[in-house]
N, C-alpha and C positions, 0 to 999 in steps of 0.2 A: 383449380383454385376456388374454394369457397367464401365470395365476401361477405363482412359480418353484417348484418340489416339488423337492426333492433325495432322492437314494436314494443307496445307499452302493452299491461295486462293482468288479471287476476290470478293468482295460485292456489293451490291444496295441495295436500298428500296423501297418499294413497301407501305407501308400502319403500321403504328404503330399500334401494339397490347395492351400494355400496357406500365404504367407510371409506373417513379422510386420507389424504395422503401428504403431499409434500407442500411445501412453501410456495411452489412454480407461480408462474404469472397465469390469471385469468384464464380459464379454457374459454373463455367465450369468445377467446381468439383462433379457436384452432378447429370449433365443432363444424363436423365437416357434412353433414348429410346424410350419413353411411348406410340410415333405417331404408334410402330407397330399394324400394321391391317391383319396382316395373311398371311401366304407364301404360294403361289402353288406351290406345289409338282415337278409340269415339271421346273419349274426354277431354283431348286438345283442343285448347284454345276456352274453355267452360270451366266457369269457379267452381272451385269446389266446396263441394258442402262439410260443414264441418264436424257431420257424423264417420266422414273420410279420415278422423282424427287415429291415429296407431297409438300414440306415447305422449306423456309428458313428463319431463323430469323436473324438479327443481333443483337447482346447484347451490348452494350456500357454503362460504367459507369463514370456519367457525377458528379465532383466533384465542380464544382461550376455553379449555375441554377440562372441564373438572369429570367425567367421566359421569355423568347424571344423564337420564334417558328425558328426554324435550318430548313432549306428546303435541301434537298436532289438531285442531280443530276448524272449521268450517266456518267462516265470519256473516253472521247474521243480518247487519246492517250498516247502514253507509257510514265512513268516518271521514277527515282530513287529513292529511298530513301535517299541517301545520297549527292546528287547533287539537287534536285528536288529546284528552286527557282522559285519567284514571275516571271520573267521576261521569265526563259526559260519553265515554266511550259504554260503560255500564255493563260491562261482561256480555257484549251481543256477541255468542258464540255458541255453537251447538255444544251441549257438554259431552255428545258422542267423542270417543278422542277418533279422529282419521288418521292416524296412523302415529307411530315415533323413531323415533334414532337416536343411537348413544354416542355422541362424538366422546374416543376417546385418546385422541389426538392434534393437534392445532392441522389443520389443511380442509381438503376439499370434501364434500359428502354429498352426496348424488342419492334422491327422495321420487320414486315414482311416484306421480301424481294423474296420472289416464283419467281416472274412475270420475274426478272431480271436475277436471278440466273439461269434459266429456259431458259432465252436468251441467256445467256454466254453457257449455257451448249450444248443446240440447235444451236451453232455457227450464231443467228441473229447477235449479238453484241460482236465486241473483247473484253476481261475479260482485262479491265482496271482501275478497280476499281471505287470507287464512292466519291464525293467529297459533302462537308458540309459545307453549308454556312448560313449569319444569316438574308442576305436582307440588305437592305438601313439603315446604320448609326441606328445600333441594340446596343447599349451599356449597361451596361457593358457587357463585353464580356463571351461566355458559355465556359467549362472549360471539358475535356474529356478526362480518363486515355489511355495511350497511350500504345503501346505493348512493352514496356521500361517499362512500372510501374510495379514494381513487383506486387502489389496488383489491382486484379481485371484489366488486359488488357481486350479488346474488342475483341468479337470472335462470328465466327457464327458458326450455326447449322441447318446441310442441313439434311432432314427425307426422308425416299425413300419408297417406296409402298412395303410393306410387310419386309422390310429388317431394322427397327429400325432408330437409327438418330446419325450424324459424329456430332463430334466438330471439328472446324477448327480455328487455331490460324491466327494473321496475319500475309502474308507477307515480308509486308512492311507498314509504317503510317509516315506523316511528315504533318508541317502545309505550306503555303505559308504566305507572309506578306509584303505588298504594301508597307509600308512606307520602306522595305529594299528589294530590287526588285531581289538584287542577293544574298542574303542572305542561308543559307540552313538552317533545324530547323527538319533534321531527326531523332535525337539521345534523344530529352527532352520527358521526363516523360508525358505531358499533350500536347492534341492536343489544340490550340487555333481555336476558331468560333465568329467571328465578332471584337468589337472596343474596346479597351482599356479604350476610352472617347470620346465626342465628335471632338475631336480634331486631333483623332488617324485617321489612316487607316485599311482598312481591314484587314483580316485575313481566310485563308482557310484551311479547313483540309481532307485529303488525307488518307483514306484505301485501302487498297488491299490485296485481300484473292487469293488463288489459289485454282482453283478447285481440291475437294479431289478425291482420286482415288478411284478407283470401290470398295465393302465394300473387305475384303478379307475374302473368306468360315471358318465356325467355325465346328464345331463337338462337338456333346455330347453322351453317352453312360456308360456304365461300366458293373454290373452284379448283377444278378438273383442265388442265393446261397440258400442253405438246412440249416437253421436255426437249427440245432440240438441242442443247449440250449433255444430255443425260446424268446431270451433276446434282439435281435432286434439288433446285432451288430455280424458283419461277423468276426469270432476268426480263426485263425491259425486249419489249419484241416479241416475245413466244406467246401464241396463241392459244385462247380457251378451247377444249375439243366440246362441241355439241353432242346430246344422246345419249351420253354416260348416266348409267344406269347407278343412285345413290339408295341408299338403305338407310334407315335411324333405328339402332335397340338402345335397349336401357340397358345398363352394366349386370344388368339380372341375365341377358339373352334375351327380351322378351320384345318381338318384332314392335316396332311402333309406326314406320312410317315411308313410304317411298315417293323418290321423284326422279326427276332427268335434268341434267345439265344443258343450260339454255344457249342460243347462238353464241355465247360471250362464254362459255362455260361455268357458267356460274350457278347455282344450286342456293335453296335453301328450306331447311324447317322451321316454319315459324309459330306461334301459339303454342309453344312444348309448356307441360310441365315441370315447373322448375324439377332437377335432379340428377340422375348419374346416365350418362349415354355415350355410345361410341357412334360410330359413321364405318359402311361398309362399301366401297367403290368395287363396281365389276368395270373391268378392264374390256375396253372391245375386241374384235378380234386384230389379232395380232400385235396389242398395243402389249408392254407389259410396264412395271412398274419402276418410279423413277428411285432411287436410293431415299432411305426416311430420316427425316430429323437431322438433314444438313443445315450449316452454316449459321447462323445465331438469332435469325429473325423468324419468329412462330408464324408469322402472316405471309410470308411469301417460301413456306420450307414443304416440302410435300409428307404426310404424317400419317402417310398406310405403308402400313405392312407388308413390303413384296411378295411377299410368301401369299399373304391371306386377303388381301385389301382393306386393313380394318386398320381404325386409328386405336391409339390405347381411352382406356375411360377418363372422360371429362364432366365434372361439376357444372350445370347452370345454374345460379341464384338465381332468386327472383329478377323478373324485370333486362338480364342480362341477355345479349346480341354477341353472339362469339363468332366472327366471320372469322375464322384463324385456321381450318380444316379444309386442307387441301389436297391434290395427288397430282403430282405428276408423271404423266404417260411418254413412253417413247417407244419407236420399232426398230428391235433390232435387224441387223443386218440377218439374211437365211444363215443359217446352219448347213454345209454343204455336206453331202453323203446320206441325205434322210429326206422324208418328205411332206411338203407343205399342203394345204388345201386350198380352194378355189380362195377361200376367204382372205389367207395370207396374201395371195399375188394380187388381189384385188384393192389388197388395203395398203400393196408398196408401191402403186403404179407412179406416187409422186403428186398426184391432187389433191390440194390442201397442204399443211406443213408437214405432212408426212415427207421422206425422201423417196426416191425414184431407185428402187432395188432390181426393179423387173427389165428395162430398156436393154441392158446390158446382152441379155439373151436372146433380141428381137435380131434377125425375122425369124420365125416360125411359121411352117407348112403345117394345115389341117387338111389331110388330104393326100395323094401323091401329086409331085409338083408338075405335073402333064396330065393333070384330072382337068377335066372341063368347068366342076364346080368347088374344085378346091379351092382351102381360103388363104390368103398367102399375110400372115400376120405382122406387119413390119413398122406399127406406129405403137406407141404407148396407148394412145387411144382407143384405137383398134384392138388393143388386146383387154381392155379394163372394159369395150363394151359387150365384149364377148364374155366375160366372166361375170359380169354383172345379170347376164342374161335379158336384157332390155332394147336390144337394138334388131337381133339376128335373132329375131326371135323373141317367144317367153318362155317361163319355167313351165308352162303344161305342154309344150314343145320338148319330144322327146330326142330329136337333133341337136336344137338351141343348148341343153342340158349336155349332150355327151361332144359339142364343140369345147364347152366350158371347161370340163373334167377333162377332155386332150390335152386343151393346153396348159394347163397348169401340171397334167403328168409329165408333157415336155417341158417345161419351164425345172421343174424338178427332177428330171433327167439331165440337163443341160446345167445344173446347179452341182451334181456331182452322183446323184441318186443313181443307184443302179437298177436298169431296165430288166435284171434277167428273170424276175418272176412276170412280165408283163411285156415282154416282145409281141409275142404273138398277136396279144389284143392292139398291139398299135399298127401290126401291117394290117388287120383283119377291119378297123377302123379308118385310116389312110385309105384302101382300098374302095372302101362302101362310101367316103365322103369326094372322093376324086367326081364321083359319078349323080350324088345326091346333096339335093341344098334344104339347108332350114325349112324351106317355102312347099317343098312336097311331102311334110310327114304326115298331113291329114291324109293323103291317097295311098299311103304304105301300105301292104298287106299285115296283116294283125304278128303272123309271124316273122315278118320284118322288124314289126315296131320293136317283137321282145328282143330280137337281137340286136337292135339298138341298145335298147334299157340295159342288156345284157353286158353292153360294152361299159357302157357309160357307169354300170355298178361297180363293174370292174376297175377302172380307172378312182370311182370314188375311194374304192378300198383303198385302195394305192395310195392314194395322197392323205388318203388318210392314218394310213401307217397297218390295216390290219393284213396286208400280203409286204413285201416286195422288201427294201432294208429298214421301215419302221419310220415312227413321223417323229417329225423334231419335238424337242423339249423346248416348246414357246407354247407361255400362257396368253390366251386370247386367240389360238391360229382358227376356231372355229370347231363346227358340230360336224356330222357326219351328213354327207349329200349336200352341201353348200350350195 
């Protein structure tokens, strides 16, 4: 949703875009941003300079179109709106024409104006506005709502290089008129451009916009939560997951920004450039995604993409704080007949609000169960410190490593997985661990250690689906060698 912010500020034109069209209510209700083309990264949170300018358009709706071309000129010096006459205004106007347009229709007409805007902004030209005229004895006269019309005033809209696009109402708008030299004509509803009839005198008319100020920084964020009813919407209770790894592009693709979700689960980018952007959530392992865009509240609904982790694109206006971007994560239950990794059984032991998937299968032998050093696995604990690698050992422990890859081969043998590409390697490992502990892999001989490594690659493969009946379809279950 794009809200409308007005700014007050100068015009020109430069080259018309398009011709009028219908009756419809004010676009300056609906202009959405759309020029953004991507924000770098180093420019977050820093104004912008307003050589960053892309476009500006002026919009004017012309309610009576005798089909006569309106030329455009560059306003020379300062006027009032409420004093501004024929006589003291004095034709301060470049007599270059900056551009024209033929309304030959009553509705909307869209005036590139860059070139000028551009000059005002770059201090070549004071911001004096721009003035509309119809040429030599143009009658009858063109007819243009004025910023007194409640329906549909004239406003521009300046788009800036990665930072979306301002509406800016007018400052000020009045006509002049020859045939009453000291006349004022600040306050009516319709700008007059050209002659009443042959007979009449001119008529001029007068915009001025002020240039809008620098966009003001937005922020979007919110949180990453443990879906415990997997119903896609964050309930009272369910806890933020920490670590979740978030991403910020612009709707261009163009990366902008990364962070991590805090003890609360909570995330956020802030100092963005106002514009168009999504959110990319990587799911941990074994976590995978809660259902998107449940139930009728944006702030507690999870709004990624199962498939992809991304939300759809979102609008910041300026100044705007969008905490409404969230995902909810949960783990399913294993998939039985296939196989998991160290990662997956690691992450079902049941610690934290995850559930407890793994207990079910305890105890587990590493080892033959009449080995001196075998290890007899029959606590939850005991199996999540062995996979973890941090207790019985560490990961440059090439025992520690193929205790871990055992058991979770047995865990996914006991899951339903079938053994029959990887029998051998489990008596040939039982065997060697019955006899050997964590604590003697420094004194191994060298071709000991490879047929350690040898098992324990063995076992990786397995669980990770490149031998044996293939690894489950869960996103997040982890890399190879866990």
């Amino acid at each position: 949703m794009t809200k409308l912010r007005l700014f007050g500020g100068l015009i020109a034109l430069v080259a018309i875009m398009a011709v009028g069209c219908s009756n419809d209510q004010t676009p300056l209700q609906s202009v959405t941003g759309d020029v953004q083309t991507g924000v770098r990264a180093e420019r977050q949170g820093m104004a912008l300079a307003y050589g960053d300018i892309t476009s500006a358009t002026l919009h004017v709706y012309v309610s009576q179109a005798p089909s006569h071309e309106v030329f455009l000129h560059r306003v020379t010096a300062d006027w009032v709106e409420t004093t501004v006459t024929w006589n003291n205004f004095g034709g301060a106007y470049d007599a270059a024409v900056a551009n024209s347009f033929t309304p030959t229709a009553v509705g909307w007409y869209t005036i590139d104006v860059t070139a000028l805007v551009q000059a005002w902004a770059g201090a070549t030209y004071p911001n004096y506005g721009i003035l509309l005229e119809a040429g030599d004895l143009n009658f009858p006269r063109t007819l243009i709502n004025s910023r007194e019309n409640p329906m549909n005033p004239p406003y521009l809209e300046i788009c800036f290089e990665g930072a979306g696009c301002q509406q800016v109402a007018p400052l000020a708008d009045a006509y002049v008129y020859e045939l009453y030299p000291d006349a004022n004509a600040g306050t009516g509803a319709l700008l007059n451009i050209g002659w009443y009839n042959e007979s009449d005198l001119e008529k001029q008319a007068l915009i001025r916009f002020e240039m809008p100020t620098e966009p003001v920084p937005a922020s979007l964020g919110d949180t990453v939560w443990y879906d415990t009813n997997e119903d896609g919407i964050q309930d009272p209770g369910e806890e933020g997951i920490e670590g979740v790894v978030v991403r910020l592009y612009t709707c261009a693709d163009v990366f902008v920004a990364q962070t991590m979700t805090d003890a609360n689960g909570f995330y956020i980018f802030p100092d963005l450039v106002p514009g168009d952007y999504y959110v990319e959530f990587f799911a941990p392992e074994a976590f995978v995604f809660s259902p998107q865009d449940q139930g009728s509240d944006d702030a507690d609904d999870s709004d990624a993409d199962p498939a992809t982790g991304r939300t759809i694109c979102t609008t910041l206006d300026p100044g705007e704080d969008d905490m409404t971007w969230d995902a909810g994560l949960y783990m399913p239950p294993p998939q039985e007949g296939c196989t998991l990794t160290i990662g997956y059984w690691k992450n079902h032991a049941g610690f934290g609000p995850q559930p407890d998937y793994l207990s079910q299968f305890l105890p587990i032998w590493l080892g033959d169960p009449m080995g001196d050093e075998s290890m007899h696995v029959t606590t939850v604990q005991m199996a999540y410190d062995i996979l973890t690698q941090k207790v019985y050992g560490d990961p440059s422990n090439g025992i520690t490593k193929l205790y871990a890859q055992l058991l979770a081969a047995k865990l996914n043998v006991a899951n339903g997985a079938s053994d029959e590409d990887i029998a051998d390697a489990f008596d040939d490992a039982d065997e060697f661990l019955a006899d050997h502990s964590y604590t003697e892999w420094s004194s191994l001989s060298r071709s000991t250690k490879r047929m350690v490594n040898g098992l324990k690659s063995d076992f990786d493969d397995y669980n990770n689906g490149l031998t044996g009946p293939g690894h489950c379809d869960i996103m997040g279950d982890g890399d190879m060698d866990d």
